[in-house]
C-alpha positions, 0 to 999 in steps of 0.5 A: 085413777086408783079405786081407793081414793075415788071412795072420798065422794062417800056422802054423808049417808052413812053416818050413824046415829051414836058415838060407837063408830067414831070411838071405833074408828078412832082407835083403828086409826090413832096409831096409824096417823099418830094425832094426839088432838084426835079426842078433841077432834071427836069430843067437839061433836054435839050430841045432835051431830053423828060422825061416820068411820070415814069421817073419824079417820078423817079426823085422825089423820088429820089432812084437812077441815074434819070438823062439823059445822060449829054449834049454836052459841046457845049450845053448852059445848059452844060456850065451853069451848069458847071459855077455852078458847078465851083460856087457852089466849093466854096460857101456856103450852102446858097449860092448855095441854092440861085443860084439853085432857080434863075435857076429855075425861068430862066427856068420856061417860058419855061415850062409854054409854054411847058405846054399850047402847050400840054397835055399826059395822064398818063393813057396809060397802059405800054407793058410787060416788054422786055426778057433781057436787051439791048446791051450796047449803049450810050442812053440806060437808065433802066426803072424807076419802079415810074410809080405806086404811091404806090411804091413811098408811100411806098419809102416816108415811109422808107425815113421818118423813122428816126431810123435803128429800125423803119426802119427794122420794116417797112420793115419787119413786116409793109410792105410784104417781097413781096412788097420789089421790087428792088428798094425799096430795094434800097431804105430802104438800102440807109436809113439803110447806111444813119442812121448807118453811122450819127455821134453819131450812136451807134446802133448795138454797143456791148450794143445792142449786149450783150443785146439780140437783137435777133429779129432785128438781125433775121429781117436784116438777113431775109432782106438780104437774101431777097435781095439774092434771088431777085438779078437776077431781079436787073437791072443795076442801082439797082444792082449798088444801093444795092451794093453801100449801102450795102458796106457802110453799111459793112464799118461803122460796121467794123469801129464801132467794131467786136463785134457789131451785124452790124459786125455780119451781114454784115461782119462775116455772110457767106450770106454777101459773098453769096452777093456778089458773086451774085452781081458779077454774075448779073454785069457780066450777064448785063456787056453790059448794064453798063455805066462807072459809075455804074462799078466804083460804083460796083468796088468801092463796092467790093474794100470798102467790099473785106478788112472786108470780108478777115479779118473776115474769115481769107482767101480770099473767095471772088474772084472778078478777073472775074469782072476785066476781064470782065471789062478789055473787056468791057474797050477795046470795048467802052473806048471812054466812060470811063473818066479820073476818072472813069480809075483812080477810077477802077485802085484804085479799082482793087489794094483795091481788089488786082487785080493785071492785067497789061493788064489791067492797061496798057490800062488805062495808055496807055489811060492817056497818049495818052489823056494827049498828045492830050490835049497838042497838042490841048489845046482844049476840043472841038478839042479833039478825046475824047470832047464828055466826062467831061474828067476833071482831079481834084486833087483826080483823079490824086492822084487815079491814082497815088495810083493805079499804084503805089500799083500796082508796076506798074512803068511806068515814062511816066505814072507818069510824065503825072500825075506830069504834069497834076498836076502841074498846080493845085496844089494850089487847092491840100488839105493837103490829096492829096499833102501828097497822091501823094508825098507817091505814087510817093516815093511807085513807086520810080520815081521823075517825073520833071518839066518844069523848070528842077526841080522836082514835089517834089520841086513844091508841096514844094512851094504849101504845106508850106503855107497850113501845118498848116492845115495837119493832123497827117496823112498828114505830116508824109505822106508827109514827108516820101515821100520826105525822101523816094526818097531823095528829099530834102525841108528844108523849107517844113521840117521847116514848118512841124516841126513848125506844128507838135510839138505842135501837137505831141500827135495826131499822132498814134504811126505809125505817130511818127515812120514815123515823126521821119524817115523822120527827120532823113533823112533830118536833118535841123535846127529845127530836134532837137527839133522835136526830143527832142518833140517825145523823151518827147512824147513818155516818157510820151505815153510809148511804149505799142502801138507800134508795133515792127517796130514802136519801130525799126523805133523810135530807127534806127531815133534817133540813125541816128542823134545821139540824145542821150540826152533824157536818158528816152526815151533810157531807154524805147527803151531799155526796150520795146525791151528787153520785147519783143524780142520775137515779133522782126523779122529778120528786127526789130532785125538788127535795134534796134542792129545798133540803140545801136551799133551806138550810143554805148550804150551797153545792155547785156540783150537785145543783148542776147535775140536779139542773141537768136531771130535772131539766130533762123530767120538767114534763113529769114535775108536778107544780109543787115540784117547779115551785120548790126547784125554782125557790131552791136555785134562786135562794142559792143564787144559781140564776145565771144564766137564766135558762133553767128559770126560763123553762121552768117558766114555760111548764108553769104558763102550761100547768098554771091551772094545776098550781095550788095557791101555796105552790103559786106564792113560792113559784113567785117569791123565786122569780122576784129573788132573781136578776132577770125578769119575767114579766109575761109570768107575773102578769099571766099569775096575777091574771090567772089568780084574781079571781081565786084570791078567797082560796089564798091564806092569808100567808099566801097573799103575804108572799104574794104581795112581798114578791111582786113588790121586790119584782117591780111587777104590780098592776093597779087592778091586782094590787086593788084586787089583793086589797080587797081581799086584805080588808075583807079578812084582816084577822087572817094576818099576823102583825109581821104580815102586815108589816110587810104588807104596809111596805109592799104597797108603800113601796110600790106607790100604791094608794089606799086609804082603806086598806092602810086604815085596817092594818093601822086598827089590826097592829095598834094592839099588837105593836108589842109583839114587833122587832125594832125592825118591823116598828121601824119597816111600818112607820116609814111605810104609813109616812111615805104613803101619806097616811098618818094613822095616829092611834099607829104612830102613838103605838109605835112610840109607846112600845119604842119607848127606852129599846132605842139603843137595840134599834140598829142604824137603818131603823134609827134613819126610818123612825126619824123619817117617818115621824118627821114627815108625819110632824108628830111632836114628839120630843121625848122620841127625837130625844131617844133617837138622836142619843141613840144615833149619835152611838151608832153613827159610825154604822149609818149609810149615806141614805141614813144619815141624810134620813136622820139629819133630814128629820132632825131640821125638818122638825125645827131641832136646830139644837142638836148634837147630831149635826156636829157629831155627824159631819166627820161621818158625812165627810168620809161618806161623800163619794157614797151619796147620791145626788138627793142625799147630798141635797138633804144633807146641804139643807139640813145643815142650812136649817140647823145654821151649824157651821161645818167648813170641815165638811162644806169645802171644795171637794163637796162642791166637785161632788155635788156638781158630779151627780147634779144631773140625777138631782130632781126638783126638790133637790135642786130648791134645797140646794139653792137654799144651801147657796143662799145659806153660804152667801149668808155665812160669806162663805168662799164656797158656793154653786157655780152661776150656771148651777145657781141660776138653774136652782133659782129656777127651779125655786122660784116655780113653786105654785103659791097656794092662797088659804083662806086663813091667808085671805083673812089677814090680807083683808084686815091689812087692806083695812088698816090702810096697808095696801098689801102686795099679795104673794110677792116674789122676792129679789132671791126667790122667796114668795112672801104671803103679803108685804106692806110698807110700815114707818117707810120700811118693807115688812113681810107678813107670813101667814102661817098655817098648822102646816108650819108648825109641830105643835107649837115650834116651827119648822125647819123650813119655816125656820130657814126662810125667815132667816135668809128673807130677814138676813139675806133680803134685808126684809123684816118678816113677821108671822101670824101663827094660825092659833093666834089669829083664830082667837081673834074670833071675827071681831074685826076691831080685835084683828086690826089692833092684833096687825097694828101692834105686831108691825109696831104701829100706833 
């Protein structure tokens, strides 16, 4: 090695004890290296510190970190400086030039008087350069090599190049490889950075490249790996120097291309990794002589060069794990040194390298917070155990903290919140990058750090960023936004002002940018989110979809379809055909998407839903369960359920995974298996197994669905329903109204009787009745009536918020409300009324069921008056073919009750029909039909049931089991008084039971004791009603009633009951 620069281990010995020298040795070297900042250089030394000449040049030259140690805060030049500093932030070029000069000229007296007190000859010879480096200390400065003037000519000339050309030449063939010591080293790869990284460079771009340049590409690798071979005599600053330059080298070329010869070099070339290996190894040999900020420099090196070198060899040959642990060490010895943003700076390093060490970044968190907490006890730096340290918190740094530990996963809301409250206070100093940086780290490490006011960063970087939105960068806002959206916090005023920004501004963003602009709109939509999404849509019509990746493309349609914009017809159509071309490149992700975006806003594709069936049927070991869920919702929704292979492995991956479903997953995974043709009962009966003991962690939406798709699946067991009941009653705020509309349904339908259960729906709706849709007031009374609970303060309710809306209550809710109050027997005359104004409207739109319903209701309640049953029977004609056996049955009695003759309707061709679907008539039926023959013979109609038929009705009739009340017991006794001898439950010649006959004035009369259940209010039923009827007209019986109300006026006076029976059978 050449003898000149061996002279850069001069130790610090020789330093004078005045300002003579460094004058001196300015004015030797200014012109030489052409630094105008060389007066700073020297002036910024406090009085109590002494520069050699070697050091001066050092300075003028300005090859690396000349400055001393920074002084005391209590230190006048301290302040000062700092003052500038603050100054200098925001002024002017100019501005700043001009204040530099005028501390120059304020301190100029004092180097004059330096300089007339004493004179040090630069002639004395240096000692031999010391054997290793000295331990780590706070003082210790590596020697400065300027203490040969032909080292700093030889820097002043590469300086001055202004090519990358002319540079590697000098440096190759103009000067000897052996000249090249460390630091001029340095030097020349500071200027090759400088020049490569100007804007405009297009040097070693693909026409350098094709071109042939063999020789310069020889020269740089022949520099760099003379630079290889010098490592082990780099000292501290030197290594620091050529590993800074060299990774900003190796950044430009991998941000010009891969196809440059700079790439080349510096990224593909395997002596790049051999560099840095040798960096490595030297930072870890001089560990002990490093100051904080040359490890943050070699840090930030490794973390800048690590991503190129990874991708450009295809596996990650570059292990810097020892330099973080050495680092860790050193850390913990003299932690007292390092700075709030040298920490910070070292953790964003250590998550670039991905150095995941949580030792290491417990300590720095550890440090932060105990700083933060000192800081805030004593509001003083001066006062602070750490007052010997710059340690400033600017926005960058906490945005690098932030960033680091949430890469790291390192989820720590002290940490966090220490961030958040050291930011708050400046946050009207944050640039666009750094409010969008810490809004996305926070929402990357899930927490919501709050404020002293009780309200959330989120909500104070609102305030601060709205008014400087127009500044943001595509970037910034889709950043920005995604972290608010993220961790759902929402800023409709942040969210406005982005829109405004971004829409004329949409082409600028990436493909990415829009994907995560529109995610971030769907969460959160406000008034402007429509047009935002009516900009994208155009956008990307007018872009295509070429650029975006598969989960950009999800990303777009899972947003759009969230909102339900489905006017931008174009824009589906692209959706459609990008995902259609590229199934194949769909994951296990993009695949459930892109099927739940078309499935939500129902607009089915055959040609995609196959090849997304084919793609995801290969990938359904990969899919989470979210992903099966929302794959088997999507098909079933669309109708792609046959044949049923797809469900049927999904099936499968769901019995394996089952414990990995979260409740949410679990309820959408059965609403699609209940919307399908083919059943799956080993699936249901395993979920409803698996989930009984976890039903505390359902919401209540959740249990809903579940209820709703077991019901219409037809797969319920008796201890799960009684299970999900429980838990229904245990929790019934958690449901709303329509919920419990549909929960009602779920259990009425499934036959499923619980009183309690009913009896909480029936107090948590009575309130809430307003809030229904004529559907759901109709859905709720018919389930509570066909269950058999009469939830009165319910049905009063639902009449009450019913009242004057029947002309909007379609047919089917007509038929439902009829029904439900007629089974209930509540008198209601205003509501029969309202319904049957409204039914005679509609009754071109009833189904057969409705019409059977609504003239089922309307005799069962005695309303033999009505219109309904003339206006009805054309209907009912057309309707025949259509109705099953129990509607027919329905229809033929309620038409016996009214007694309205319709032989328009009751001919022959009801007749054959009748006898057509008689075989699926149950018991019920065949007694109403025979009522409806007996009706017949009572008219002396033609038309009738044939003998056969007759006679198996009659039957059936006839096996009615009699129940004996005790009210019944009452008047047979009192009868038997009077000397009537009455024939209980006597069994007429056409069947009827009657609940006592005597004989009176030598003529039979038939007494029915009638009890509540025979009447609505005060009027009897229609089946009360009918008997009387045909038992008087048809049997040639006299029947008379002793209604309940009446009877129990009588008291237990016996002498009052007697005459009571006497007068009411005309005896004397």
């Amino acid at each position: 090695m050449h003898a000149a620069w061996r002279r850069q281990w001069l130790p610090r010995w020789q330093q004078v004890n005045n300002y003579t020298a460094a004058l001196t040795a300015a004015t030797t070297f200014s012109a030489t290296a052409a630094r105008p900042s060389l007066c700073r250089a020297t002036i910024a030394i406090p009085h109590h510190r002494c520069l050699s000449s070697a050091d001066a040049a050092a300075a003028a030259a300005g090859g690396h970190d000349s400055a001393p140690p920074k002084p005391r805060a209590s230190s006048r030049w301290g302040n000062q400086r700092r003052s500038d500093h603050h100054e200098q932030k925001h002024a002017s070029a100019s501005q700043r030039r001009r204040r530099h000069h005028n501390n120059d000229e304020r301190l100029k007296p004092s180097f004059r008087a330096a300089f007339d007190d004493k004179k040090v000859s630069s002639t004395t010879p240096p000692p031999p350069p010391p054997t290793s480096i000295p331990s780590f200390n706070s003082d210790y400065v590596p020697p400065r090599p300027y203490n040969d003037p032909e080292i700093a000519k030889i820097c002043s000339r590469i300086i001055a190049c202004r090519t990358i050309e002319s540079t590697v030449e000098l440096a190759y063939s103009h000067l000897n490889l052996d000249n090249l010591s460390p630091h001029v080293t340095c030097v020349f790869w500071k200027k090759i950075s400088s020049l490569l990284g100007k804007r405009g460079s297009n040097f070693g771009t693909g026409r350098h490249h094709h071109n042939g340049n063999n020789n310069m590409k020889q020269q740089m690798n022949a520099l760099l790996r003379h630079t290889i071979d010098g490592i082990d005599e780099y000292n501290p600053v030197d290594l620091r120097n050529v590993a800074q330059a060299l990774a900003s080298i190796a950044k430009s070329a991998n941000m010009k291309g891969r196809k440059t010869m700079m790439y080349d070099i510096f990224v593909k070339n395997s002596a790049s990794f051999l560099f840095w290996e040798r960096v490595q190894d030297r930072t870890l040999e001089l560990m002990e002589a490093f100051r904080p900020k040359w490890l943050v420099t070699i840090a930030w090196s490794f973390a800048t060069v690590l991503d190129p070198l990874t991708r450009s060899s295809g596996n990650n040959d570059l292990d810097v794990s020892p330099f973080f642990h050495s680092l860790h060490k050193t850390f913990n010895q003299q932690r007292e040194k390092f700075t709030s943003k040298h920490m910070g700076n070292l953790a964003w390093s250590c998550m670039t390298c991905r150095q995941n060490i949580p030792p290491l970044l417990n300590d720095f968190s550890n440090e932060f917070i105990s700083r933060r907490k000192q800081e805030a006890a004593d509001h003083q730096m001066n006062e602070n155990n750490h007052a010997n340290i710059e340690d400033t918190l600017d926005p960058m740094t906490l945005c690098q903290w932030a960033n680091a530990f949430a890469k790291a996963s390192h989820k720590d809301d002290e940490l966090f919140q220490s961030i958040s409250d050291a930011a708050v206070p400046c946050l009207w100093e944050f640039e666009p990058r750094q409010f969008s940086n810490l809004a996305y780290a926070c929402a990357l490490a899930g927490v919501v750090p709050r404020v002293y006011d009780g309200s959330s960063l989120f909500d104070a970087m609102a305030v601060a960023a709205v008014p400087v939105t127009p500044a943001f960068s595509p970037q910034n806002m889709a950043n920005l936004l995604w972290g608010y959206a993220k961790m759902g916090q929402a800023s409709p005023e942040l969210f406005d002002a982005v829109g405004s920004v971004a829409m004329p501004r949409l082409e600028e963003f990436s493909p990415q940018q829009l994907a995560n602009l529109a995610w971030a709109f769907s969460k959160f939509p406000t008034p402007t989110s429509f047009v935002v999404f009516d900009g994208i849509s155009e956008e990307i019509v007018c872009r295509g979809l070429d650029s975006f990746t598969s989960q950009g493309l999800a990303m777009l349609a899972h947003s759009f379809a969230t909102v339900g914009h489905v006017t931008n017809n174009r824009f589906w159509d692209s959706i459609d055909h990008a995902a259609t071309t590229r199934v194949s490149e769909l994951g296990p992700i993009e695949c459930s998407q892109i099927a739940w975006s078309f499935a939500t806003i129902g607009r089915p594709s055959d040609d995609l839903f196959h090849g997304i069936q084919s793609v995801a049927s290969s990938k359904l070991n990969y899919t989470k369960p979210q992903g099966l869920s929302n794959l088997a919702w999507s098909f079933a929704v669309l109708g792609y359920d046959d044949p049923p292979d797809f469900f049927e492995a999904i099936a499968q991956q769901t019995l394996q995974k089952l414990d990995e479903f979260s409740p949410q997953d679990t309820a959408i995974l059965v609403l699609a298996y209940s919307r399908i043709r083919h059943p799956f009962p080993e699936l249901f009966d395993q979920i409803a197994s698996n989930s009984v003991s976890q039903l505390s962690t359902f919401s209540g939406l959740d249990i809903f669905n579940m209820v709703m798709s077991y019901a219409k699946a037809g797969c319920q067991s008796k201890s799960w329903m009684k299970a999900i009941a429980n838990e229904i009653v245990s929790r019934p705020s958690d449901f709303s109204p329509q919920m419990i509309v549909g929960i009602a349904w779920a259990y009425a339908s499934a036959g499923f009787t619980s009183p309690d259960l009913f009896r909480v729906l029936g107090d948590e709706c009575i309130n809430h009745c307003d809030k229904l849709e004529t559907k759901e007031v109709a859905s709720l009374a018919w389930s509570f009536a066909s269950i058999g609970c009469f939830h009165r303060q319910l049905f009063e309710a639902l009449a009450d918020s019913s009242d004057g809306k029947w002309q909007h209550f379609d047919a089917p809710s007509l038929a439902n409300m009829a029904w439900a109050y007629a089974t209930a027997q509540e008198d209601r005359p205003r509501l029969f009324e309202g319904i049957s104004e409204a039914a005679i409207l509609r009754n071109a739109e009833f189904t057969p069921q409705g019409v059977s319903m609504c003239l089922w209701a309307s005799a069962s309640l005695g309303r033999v008056e009505s219109p309904l049953f003339d206006v009805f029977a054309p209907r009912v004609r057309a309707l025949l073919n259509e109705c099953d056996s129990q509607a027919l049955a329905n229809i033929a009695w309620s038409y016996s009750v009214a007694n309205v003759n319709a032989p328009a309707l009751f001919d022959e061709h009801f007749t054959n029909i009748l006898l057509d679907k008689m075989k699926n008539c149950d018991t019920a039926g065949l007694r109403q039909l025979y009522q409806w023959n007996l009706w017949q013979k009572e008219e002396k109609s033609a038309v009738g049931l044939p003998p056969e038929f007759e006679e198996q009705c009659y039957e059936e009739f006839v096996l009615t089991e009699a129940k004996v009340s005790a009210l019944q017991k009452d008047v047979v006794s009192v009868l038997d008084s009077v000397g009537l001898a009455p024939k209980e439950e006597q069994l007429t010649q056409r069947g009827y039971s009657l609940d006592a006959l005597v004989v009176v004035n030598g003529r039979e009369v038939g007494v029915e004791v009638d009890g509540p259940s025979h009447f609505i209010g005060r009027e009897p039923t229609g089946s009360t009603i009918l008997k009387q009827r045909q038992v008087t007209n048809v049997e040639g019986i006299t029947l008379v009633s002793v209604p309940y109300w009446e009877w129990n006026e009588l008291g237990s006076d016996l002498h009052r009951k007697q005459r009571y029976l006497r007068y009411l059978l005309g005896m004397k």
